[in-house]
C-alpha positions in Angstrom: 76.8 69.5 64.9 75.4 66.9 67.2 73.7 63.9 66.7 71.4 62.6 69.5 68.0 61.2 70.3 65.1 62.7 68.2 62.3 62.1 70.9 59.7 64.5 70.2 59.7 66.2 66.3 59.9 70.2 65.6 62.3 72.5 64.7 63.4 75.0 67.4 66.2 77.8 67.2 66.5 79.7 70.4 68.5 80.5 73.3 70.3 77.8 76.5 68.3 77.6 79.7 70.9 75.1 81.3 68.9 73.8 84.4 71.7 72.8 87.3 71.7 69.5 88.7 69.3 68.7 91.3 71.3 66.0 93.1 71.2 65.8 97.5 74.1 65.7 99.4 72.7 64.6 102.9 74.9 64.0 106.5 74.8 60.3 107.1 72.7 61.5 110.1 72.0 58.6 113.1 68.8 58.7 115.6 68.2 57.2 118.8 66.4 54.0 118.8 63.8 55.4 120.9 62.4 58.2 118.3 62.5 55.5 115.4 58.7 55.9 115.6 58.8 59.7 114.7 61.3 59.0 111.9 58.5 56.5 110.7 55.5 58.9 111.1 58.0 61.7 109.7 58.6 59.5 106.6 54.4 58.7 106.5 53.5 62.3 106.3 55.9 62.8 103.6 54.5 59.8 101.6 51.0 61.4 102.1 52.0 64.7 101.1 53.9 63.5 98.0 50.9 61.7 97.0 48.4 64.6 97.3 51.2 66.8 95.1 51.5 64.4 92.4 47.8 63.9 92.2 47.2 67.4 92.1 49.7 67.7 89.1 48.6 64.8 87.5 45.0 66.6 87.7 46.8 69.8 86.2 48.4 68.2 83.8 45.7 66.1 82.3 43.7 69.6 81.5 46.2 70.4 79.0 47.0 66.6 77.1 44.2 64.6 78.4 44.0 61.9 80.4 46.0 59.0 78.5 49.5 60.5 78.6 48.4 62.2 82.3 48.1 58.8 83.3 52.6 58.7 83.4 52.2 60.0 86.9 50.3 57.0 87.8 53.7 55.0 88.0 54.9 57.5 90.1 51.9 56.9 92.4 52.6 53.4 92.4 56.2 53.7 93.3 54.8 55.4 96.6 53.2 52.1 97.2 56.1 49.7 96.1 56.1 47.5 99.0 59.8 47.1 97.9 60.8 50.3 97.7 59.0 51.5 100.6 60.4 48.0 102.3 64.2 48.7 101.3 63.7 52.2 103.2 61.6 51.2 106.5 64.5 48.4 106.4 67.3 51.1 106.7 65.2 53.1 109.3 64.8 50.4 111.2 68.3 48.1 111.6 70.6 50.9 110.8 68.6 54.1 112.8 69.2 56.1 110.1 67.2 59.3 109.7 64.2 58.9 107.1 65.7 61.3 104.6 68.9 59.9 104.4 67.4 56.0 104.3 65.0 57.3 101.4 68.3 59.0 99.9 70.3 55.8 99.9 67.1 53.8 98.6 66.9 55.9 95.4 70.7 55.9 95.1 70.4 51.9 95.6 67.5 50.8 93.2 68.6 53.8 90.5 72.1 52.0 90.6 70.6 48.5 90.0 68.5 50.0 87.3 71.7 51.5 85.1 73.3 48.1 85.8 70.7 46.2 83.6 70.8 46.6 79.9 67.6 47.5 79.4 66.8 51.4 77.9 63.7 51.3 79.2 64.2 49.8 82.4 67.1 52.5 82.7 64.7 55.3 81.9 62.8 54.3 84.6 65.4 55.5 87.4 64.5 59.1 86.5 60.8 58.1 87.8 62.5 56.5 91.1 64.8 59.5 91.7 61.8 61.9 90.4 59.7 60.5 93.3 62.5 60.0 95.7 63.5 63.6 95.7 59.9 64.8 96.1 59.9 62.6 98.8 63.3 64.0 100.6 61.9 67.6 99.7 59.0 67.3 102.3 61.4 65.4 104.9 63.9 68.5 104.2 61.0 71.0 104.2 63.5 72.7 101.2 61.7 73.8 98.4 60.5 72.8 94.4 63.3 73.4 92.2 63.0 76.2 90.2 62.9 76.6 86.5 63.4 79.8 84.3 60.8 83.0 84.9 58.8 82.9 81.6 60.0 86.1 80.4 62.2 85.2 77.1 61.2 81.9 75.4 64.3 79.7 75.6 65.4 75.7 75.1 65.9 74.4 78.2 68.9 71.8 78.5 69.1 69.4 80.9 71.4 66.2 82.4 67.4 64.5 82.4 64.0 66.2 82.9 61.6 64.4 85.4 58.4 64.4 84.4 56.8 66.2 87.3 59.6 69.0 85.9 58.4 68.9 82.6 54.6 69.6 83.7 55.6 72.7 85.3 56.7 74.2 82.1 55.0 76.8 80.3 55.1 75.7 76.6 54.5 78.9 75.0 58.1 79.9 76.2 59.6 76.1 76.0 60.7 76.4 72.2 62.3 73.2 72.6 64.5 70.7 75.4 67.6 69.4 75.1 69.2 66.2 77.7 71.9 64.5 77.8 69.5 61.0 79.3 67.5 59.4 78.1 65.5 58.5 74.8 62.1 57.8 73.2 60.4 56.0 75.8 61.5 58.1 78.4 58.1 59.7 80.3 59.7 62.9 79.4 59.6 62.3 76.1 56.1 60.7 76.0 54.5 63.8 77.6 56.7 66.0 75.6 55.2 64.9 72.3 51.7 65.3 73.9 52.5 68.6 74.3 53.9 69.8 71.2 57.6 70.5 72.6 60.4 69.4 70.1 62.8 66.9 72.1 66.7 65.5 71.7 67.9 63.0 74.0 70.7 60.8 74.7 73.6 63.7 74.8 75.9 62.3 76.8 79.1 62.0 75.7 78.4 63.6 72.8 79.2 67.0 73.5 82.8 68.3 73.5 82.2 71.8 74.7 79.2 71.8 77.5 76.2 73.9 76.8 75.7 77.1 78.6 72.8 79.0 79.9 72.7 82.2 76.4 73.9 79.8 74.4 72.2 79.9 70.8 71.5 76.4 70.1 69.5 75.2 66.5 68.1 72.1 66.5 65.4 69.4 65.3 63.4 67.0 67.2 62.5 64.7 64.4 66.5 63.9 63.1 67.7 64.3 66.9 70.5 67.1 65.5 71.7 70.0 67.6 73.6 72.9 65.9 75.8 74.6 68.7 77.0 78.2 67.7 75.4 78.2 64.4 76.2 80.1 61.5 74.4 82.8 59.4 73.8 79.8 57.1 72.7 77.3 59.4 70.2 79.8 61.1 68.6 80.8 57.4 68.3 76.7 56.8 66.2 76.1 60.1 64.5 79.3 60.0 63.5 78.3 56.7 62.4 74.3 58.0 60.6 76.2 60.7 58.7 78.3 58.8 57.6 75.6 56.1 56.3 73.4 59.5 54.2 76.4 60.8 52.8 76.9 57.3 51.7 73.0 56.4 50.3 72.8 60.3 48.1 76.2 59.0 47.3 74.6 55.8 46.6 71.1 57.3 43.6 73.6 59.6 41.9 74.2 55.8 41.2 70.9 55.7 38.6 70.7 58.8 35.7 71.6 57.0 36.6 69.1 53.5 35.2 65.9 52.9 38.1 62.9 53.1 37.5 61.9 49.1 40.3 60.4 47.3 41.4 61.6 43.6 39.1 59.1 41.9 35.9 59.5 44.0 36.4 57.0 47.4 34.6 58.3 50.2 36.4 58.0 53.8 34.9 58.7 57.2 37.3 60.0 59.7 36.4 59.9 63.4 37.9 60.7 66.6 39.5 58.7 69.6 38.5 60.6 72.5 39.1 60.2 76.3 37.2 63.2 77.2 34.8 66.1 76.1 37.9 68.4 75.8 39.6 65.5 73.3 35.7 65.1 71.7 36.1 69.5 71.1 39.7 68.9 69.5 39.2 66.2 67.3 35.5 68.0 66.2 38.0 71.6 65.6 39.8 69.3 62.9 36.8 68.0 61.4 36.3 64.6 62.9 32.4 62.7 61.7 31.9 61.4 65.2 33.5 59.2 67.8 34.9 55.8 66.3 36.0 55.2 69.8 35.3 56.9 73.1 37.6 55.1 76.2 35.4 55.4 78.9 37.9 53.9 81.2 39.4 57.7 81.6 36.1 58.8 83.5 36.8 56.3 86.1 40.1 57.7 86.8 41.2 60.2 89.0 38.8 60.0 91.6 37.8 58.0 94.6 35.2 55.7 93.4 32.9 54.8 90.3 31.5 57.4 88.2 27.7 56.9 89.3 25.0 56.4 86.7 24.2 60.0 86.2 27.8 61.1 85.9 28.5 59.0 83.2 25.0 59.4 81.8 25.4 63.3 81.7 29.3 62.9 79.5 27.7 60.6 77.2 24.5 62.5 76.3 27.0 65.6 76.4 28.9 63.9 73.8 26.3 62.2 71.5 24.9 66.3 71.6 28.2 67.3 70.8 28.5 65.4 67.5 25.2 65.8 66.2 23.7 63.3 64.0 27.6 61.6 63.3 28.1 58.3 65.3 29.9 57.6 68.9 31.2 54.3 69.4 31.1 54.4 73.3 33.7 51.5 74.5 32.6 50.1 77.9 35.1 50.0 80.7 38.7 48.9 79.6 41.1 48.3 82.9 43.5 46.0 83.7 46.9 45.4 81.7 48.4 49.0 81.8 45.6 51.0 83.2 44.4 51.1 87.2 41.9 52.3 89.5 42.8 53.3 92.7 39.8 52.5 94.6 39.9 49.2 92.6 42.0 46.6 93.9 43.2 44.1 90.7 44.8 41.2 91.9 48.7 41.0 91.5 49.5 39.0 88.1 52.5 37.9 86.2 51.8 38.6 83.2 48.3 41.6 83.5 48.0 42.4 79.4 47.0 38.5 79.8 44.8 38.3 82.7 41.8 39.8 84.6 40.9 42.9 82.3 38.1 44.9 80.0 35.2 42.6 79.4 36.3 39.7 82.0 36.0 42.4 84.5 32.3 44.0 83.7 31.0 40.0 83.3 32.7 39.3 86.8 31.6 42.7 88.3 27.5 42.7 87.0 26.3 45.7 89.1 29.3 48.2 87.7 28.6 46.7 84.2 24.9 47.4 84.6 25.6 50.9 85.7 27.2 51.6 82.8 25.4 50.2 80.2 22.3 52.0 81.9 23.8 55.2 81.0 24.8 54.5 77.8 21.1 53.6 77.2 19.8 56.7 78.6 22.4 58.5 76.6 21.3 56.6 73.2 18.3 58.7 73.5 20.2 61.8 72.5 22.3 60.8 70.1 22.9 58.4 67.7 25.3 56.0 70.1 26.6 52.7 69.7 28.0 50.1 72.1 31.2 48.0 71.6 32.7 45.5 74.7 36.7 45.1 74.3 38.6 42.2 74.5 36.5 40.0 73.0 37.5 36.1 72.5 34.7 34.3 72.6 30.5 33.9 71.5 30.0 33.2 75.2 31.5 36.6 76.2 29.4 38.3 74.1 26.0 36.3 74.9 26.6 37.0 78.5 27.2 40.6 77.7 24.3 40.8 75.4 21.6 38.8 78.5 23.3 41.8 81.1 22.3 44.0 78.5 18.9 42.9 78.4 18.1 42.9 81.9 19.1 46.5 81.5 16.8 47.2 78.4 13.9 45.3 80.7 14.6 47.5 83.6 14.5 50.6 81.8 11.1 49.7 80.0 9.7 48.9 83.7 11.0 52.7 84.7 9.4 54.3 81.6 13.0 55.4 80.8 13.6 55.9 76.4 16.6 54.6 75.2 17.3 53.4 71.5 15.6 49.9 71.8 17.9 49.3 68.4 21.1 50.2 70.0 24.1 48.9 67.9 26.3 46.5 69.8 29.7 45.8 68.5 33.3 44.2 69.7 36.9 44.9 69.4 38.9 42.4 67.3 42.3 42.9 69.2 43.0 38.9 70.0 44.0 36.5 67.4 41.0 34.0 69.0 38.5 36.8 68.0 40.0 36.3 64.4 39.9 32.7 64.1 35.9 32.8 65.0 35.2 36.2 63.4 32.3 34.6 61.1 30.9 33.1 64.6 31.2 36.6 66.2 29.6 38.5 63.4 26.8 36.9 63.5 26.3 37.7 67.0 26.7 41.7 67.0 26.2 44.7 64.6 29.9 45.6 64.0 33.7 45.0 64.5 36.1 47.6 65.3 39.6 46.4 64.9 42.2 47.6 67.6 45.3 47.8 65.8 47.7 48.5 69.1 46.5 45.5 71.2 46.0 43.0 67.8 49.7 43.5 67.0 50.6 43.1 70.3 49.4 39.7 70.7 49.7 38.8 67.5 53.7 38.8 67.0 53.3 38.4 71.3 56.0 41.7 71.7 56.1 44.1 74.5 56.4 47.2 72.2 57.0 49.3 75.6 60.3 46.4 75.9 63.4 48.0 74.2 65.1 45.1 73.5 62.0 43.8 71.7 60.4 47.0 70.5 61.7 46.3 67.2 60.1 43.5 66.7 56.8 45.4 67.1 55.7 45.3 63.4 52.1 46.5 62.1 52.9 45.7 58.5 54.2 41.7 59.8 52.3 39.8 57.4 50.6 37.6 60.0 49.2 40.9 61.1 48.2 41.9 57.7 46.5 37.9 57.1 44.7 38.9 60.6 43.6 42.0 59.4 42.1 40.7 56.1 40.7 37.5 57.6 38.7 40.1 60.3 37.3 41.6 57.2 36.2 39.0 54.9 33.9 37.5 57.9 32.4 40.7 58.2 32.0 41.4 54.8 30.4 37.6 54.3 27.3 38.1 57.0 27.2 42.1 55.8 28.2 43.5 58.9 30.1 46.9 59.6 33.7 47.2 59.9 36.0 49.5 61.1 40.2 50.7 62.3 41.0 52.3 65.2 44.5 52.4 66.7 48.3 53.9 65.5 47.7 51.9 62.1 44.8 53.9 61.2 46.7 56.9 62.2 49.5 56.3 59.9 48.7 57.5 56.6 51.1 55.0 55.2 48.4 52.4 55.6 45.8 53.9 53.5 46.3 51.9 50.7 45.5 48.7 52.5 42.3 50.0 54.0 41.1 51.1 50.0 42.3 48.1 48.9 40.2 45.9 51.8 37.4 48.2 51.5 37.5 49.8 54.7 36.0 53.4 54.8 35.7 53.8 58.4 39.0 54.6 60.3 39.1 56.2 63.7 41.9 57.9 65.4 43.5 60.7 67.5 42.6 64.0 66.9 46.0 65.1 65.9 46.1 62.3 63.0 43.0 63.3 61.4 44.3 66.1 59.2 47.8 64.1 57.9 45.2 60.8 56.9 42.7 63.2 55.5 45.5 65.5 53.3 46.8 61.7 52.3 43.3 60.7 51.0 42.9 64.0 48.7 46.2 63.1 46.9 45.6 59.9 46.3 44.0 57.8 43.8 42.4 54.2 45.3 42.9 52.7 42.2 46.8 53.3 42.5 46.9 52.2 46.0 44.5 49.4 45.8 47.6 48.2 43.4 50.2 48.8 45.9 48.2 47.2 48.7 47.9 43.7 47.1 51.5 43.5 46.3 52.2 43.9 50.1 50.0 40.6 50.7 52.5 39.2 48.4 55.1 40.0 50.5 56.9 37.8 52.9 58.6 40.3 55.3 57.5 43.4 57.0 60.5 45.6 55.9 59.4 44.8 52.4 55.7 45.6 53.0 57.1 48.7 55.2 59.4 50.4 52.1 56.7 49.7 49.2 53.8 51.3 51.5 56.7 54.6 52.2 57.5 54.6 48.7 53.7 54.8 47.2 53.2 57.7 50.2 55.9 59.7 48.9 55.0 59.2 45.3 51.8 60.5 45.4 52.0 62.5 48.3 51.5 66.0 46.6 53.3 69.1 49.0 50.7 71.4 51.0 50.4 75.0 49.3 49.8 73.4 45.7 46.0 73.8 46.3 45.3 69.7 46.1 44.7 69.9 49.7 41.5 72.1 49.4 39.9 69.6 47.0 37.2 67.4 47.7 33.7 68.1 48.7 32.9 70.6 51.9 31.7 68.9 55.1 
């Protein structure tokens, strides 16, 4: 037995695929000064070329997940465009006349270095983007060509030193059972996108293993506990056949639950909506029984393209959408950039600190005309549907009242045009800044509804970097200063008699139902894949128990105390799937 890394959860029991090391071994070859400029337009055309492959798979790739965990291949992008990197290399070219594939060699082999130096596990995950890119990169200057992985033929679990991530969206997943490498760890890309697509993952092998892995090699092992069993016994493959069967069978029995109404033991009804990116996300989370959209990031329909999404193209996904859903609700989120997400075509000014800077809402008030655009079609798109609008990163009643006068001129342009829209349109905010808490009863007076981010509020709250290793511990949703934050939000709205919902990872984990009964919140919003866990929680669970549990927590002065009392009440009245509790409730 080995103990590594559980980075993505599922059992899998299978076969080695051992994929060889890709690493170049390149003669330190020398040029004449006077072809420097065909080494340069040599290393140009492989830039371009890289770019056009990655944003082809990136295209690819975002047909299967979506477009949020797609968006990994962004940073590769971006790497392309390091003026440092790029810098280091041209630098080499140019003092030391070295041929482009070897100065881009001894640029990844220089930065990857520097990046295992630093004690950082995130910073050292990173290298595998650097020397994913890089060795695209040499590949066109080499003209040698794309590694190759197994013939799907035999389903197998592939094992790996590390797996980039333009590797990993290659694969096939109905023949990956499961990947195994010796790098790297939860935050890795890898692991990111192998949780989007369903592929158990153990990481951080290395000197671990006594007796390397080989390609035939029957391997058990578990993505959730980060265990490998190497040569198993008849004993050991009865146990995780067993564990694998008994996840197939709850993920069946969870699929029961689309059609039934989220009702707890005693009577309390929930609403359960979707977070969507796209229709395809919209088709996923209706399939497991999603009432409407709590929160639709348009942000995603400005990506992968070469310019802004004109009226009708965003007029035709939101009608498609509110058509979709019927006579449920979408909460339609107007454009979100800056911090961690970027527009090609879009130029945001370079900032220290972006997550604090020129984002969301302070870009639509600075940029009117592509704020207008928008909130045109969402108007026209009202008409269809019952649609709501909500502007992020609120922090103030003057953000809203200009956003609320743009919207106007909109509503007196349509009118002009003869265009119908829903004159009556909701108009909400995101609470995901502690300012927007301190003058919540000022703000709810001013719109129709709050919708609490969870991710961002947490974020700024305990001010930790969740994607920062070193701090990611720190990164707390049950921190009682969140919690405070939380109930302070909800009291304000309650007081002018205003709706109120959750969306984010703390709506998602059914661990925090009790705190939503206990505040009164029915309306919780999250990724499709969540819905069926929250909504199997809610049927086994009586309010009136966890309304109890939930005000001891605000008693509480530490998260690891709030933490273990909410696990504790989950597993005590969490009530196993095949019992028949999970088919209670009234049918949707």
């Amino acid at each position: 037995m080995i103990q590594g890394i559980g980075a993505a959860a599922g059992v899998a029991i299978g076969k080695a695929f051992v994929l060889p090391n890709w690493e170049w071994s390149l003669p330190d070859t020398q040029v004449n000064p006077v072809d420097l400029a065909k080494e340069f337009e040599r290393l140009y055309e492989g830039i371009r070329t890289s770019k056009d492959e990655i944003e082809f798979i990136k295209r690819e790739f975002r047909e299967v997940v979506g477009p949020e965990e797609s968006s990994i291949f962004d940073a590769h992008l971006a790497i392309l465009d390091d003026p440092v990197f790029m810098s280091e290399i041209r630098g080499i070219i140019e003092r030391q006349y070295k041929a482009a594939e070897v100065a881009v060699k001894e640029a990844i082999d220089h930065f990857v270095a520097m990046f295992d130096l630093l004690d950082d596990e995130y910073m050292k995950e990173r290298a595998v983007d650097i020397k994913d890119v890089g060795n695209r990169l040499l590949k066109h200057l080499l003209g040698a060509p794309e590694v190759t992985l197994p013939s799907d033929t035999q389903p197998y679990i592939l094992v790996a030193k590390e797996l980039s991530p333009s590797q990993l969206a290659h694969l096939n997943p109905t023949y990956v059972l499961g990947i195994v490498t010796m790098m790297g760890g939860k935050t890795s890309h890898s692991s990111i996108m192998a949780r989007a697509l369903g592929i158990p993952l153990v990481a951080g092998l290395e000197n671990k293993i006594l007796t390397p892995i080989q390609t035939g090699d029957l391997l058990v092992m578990d993505g959730e506990t980060g265990v490998i069993q190497l040569y198993p016994d008849e004993l050991t493959l009865k146990e995780y056949t067993s564990r694998r069967a008994k996840q197939q069978r709850k993920k069946e029995q969870l699929e029961l639950l689309a059609t039934v109404d989220a009702v707890t033991k005693d009577g309390v009804q929930l609403r359960l909506a979707g977070n969507i990116s796209s229709v395809k996300e919209l088709d996923m989370a209706l399939k497991y029984g999603a009432q409407g959209v709590g929160l639709f990031r348009t942000e995603f329909l400005y990506m992968d393209r070469s310019s802004f999404p004109t009226e009708e193209e965003q007029f035709e996904v939101y009608k498609l959408v509110a058509e979709k859903v019927g006579n449920e609700t979408v909460v339609i989120r107007t454009l979100d950039i800056g911090g961690d997400k970027h527009l090609d075509y879009f130029q945001l000014p370079e900032e220290q600190n972006p997550f604090l800077g020129y984002r969301a809402i302070r870009i639509s008030l600075d940029r009117k005309d592509m704020f207008k655009t928008q909130m045109t079609a969402i108007l026209r798109a009202s008409h269809y549907g019952n649609i709501k609008m909500m502007f992020p990163m609120i922090s103030s009643v003057e953000e809203v009242q200009a956003a609320k006068a743009v919207l106007n001129e909109v509503k007196e342009e349509l009118d002009q045009q003869g265009i119908p829209y829903n004159r009556n349109i909701p108009v909400g905010i995101m609470i995901e800044v502690p300012a927007a808490v301190m003058i919540a009863d000022l703000l709810a007076e001013e719109v129709d509804f709050f919708s609490i981010g969870t991710n961002d509020l947490v974020q700024y709250v305990l001010a930790v970097d969740r994607m920062n290793e070193q701090i990611a511990h720190m990164y707390h949703p049950y921190h009682p200063g969140v919690l405070r934050m939380i109930r302070m939000t909800v009291d304000a709205a309650r007081r002018v008699g205003i709706d109120i919902s959750v969306c984010g990872e703390m709506a998602a984990d059914e661990r925090s139902l009790p705190l939503w009964l206990e505040m009164g919140i029915s309306d919780l919003s999250m990724s499709p894949q969540a819905l069926l866990k929250v909504k199997h929680r809610a049927l086994n669970t009586l309010a009136s128990e966890a309304s109890e549990t939930a005000k001891s927590c605000f008693r509480h002065r530490t998260s690891t105390e709030t933490e273990e009392i909410l696990t504790a009440f989950a597993r005590r009245s969490g009530i196993p799937l095949g019992t028949g509790a999970e088919v209670k409730g009234k049918s949707s």
